[in-house]
Residue, then its C-alpha position, 0 to 999 in steps of 0.5 A: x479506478x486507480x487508486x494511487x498512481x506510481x504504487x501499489x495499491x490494493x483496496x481493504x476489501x481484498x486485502x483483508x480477503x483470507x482467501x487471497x494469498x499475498x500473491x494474489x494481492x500484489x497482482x491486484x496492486x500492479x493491475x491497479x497501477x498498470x490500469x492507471x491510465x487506460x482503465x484496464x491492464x495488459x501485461x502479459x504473465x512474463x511481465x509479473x513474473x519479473x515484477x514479482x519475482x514468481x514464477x509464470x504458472x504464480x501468476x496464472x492461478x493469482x489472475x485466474x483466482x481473482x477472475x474467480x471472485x469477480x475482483x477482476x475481469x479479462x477481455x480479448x480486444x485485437x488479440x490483446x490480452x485486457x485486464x479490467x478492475x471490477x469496480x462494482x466489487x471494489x467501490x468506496x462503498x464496499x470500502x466503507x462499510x468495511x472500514x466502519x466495521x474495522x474502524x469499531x474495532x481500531x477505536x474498541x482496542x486502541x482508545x487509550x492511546x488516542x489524544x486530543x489536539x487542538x488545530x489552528x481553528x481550535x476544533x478539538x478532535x481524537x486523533x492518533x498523533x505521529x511523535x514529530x507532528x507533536x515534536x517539530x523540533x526532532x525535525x531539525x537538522x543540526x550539523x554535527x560537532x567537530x568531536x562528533x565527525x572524528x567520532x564517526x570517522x573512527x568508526x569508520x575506519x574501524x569499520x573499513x580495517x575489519 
C-alpha cells in the first residue's frame, strides 16, 4: 500500500512513533516509494546509503528496528532480498483513529484561528484557510516597472562587484 507516488511518505503512525529516529522514518518512506509498483521494495542497504546519505550499518538497524515493530516484513524470493509494508499495522484504520485523537487536540489548541467560509454551494464549514485562497489577486504576476528593473540590476552589479 503506497501511499503517495514519486515522494516519501510515511503514515501518522510511524511518524508519531518516538521510538523511531528519523532514520528509521526516512527508510519507511523510501520502501513505501520503492514498493510502489511491485507491493514490495528490493534495494539493497548501499542503496539507502546513497539515498540518505548514512552510513550502511544506519540503515541495517533502521530495517532491523522497523522488522522489529512489525512496521515491515523481509522475505527471500530467489536470493532477492524483498521488503513488504505491513498493511495490517499502517492501515487507514490506525491511521484514523490517531488522527481522531490528534485532530481533538488541533481543534482544542487552534480553534481560534479557524474561519468560516462559504463554497459556491453556500455550505458553511470551519476550515483553516491559506492567505492566497482568501487573496487570489497576490497570485498575479505583474511585470516589473522600468524603475523597478534599473533597481534590481543596481543590485545586481553590486552584488556581482563584492
Amino acid at each position: 500500500m503506497a501511499f503517495i507516488r514519486y515522494f516519501i511518505a510515511v503514515p501518522r503512525i510511524i511518524l508519531n512513533d518516538q521510538t523511531c529516529s528519523q532514520t528509521d522514518k526516512l527508510v519507511y518512506g523510501v520502501i513505501n516509494l520503492l514498493s510502489n509498483n511491485n507491493e514490495y521494495c528490493y534495494a539493497s542497504n548501499s542503496y539507502f546509503t546513497n539515498t540518505l546519505s548514512v552510513k550502511e550499518k544506519t540503515i541495517s538497524n533502521s530495517i532491523n528496528k522497523l522488522k522489529r515493530k512489525k512496521y515491515i516484513e523481509v522475505k527471500f524470493v530467489n536470493r532477492q532480498r524483498r521488503i513488504y509494508l505491513n498493511n495490517e499495522i499502517v492501515s487507514k484504520e490506525n491511521s484514523k483513529i490517531l488522527e481522531k485523537k490528534e485532530d481533538k487536540y488541533i481543534v482544542k489548541n487552534y480553534q481560534d484561528k479557524r474561519k468560516k467560509y462559504t463554497r459556491k454551494n453556500n455550505k458553511t464549514h470551519n476550515e483553516l484557510i491559506p492567505y492566497w485562497m482568501e487573496h487570489p489577486e497576490v497570485c498575479v504576476d505583474d511585470p516589473a516597472s522600468p524603475d523597478e528593473q534599473a533597481y534590481m540590476e543596481n543590485l545586481l552589479k553590486e552584488f556581482k562587484e563584492d
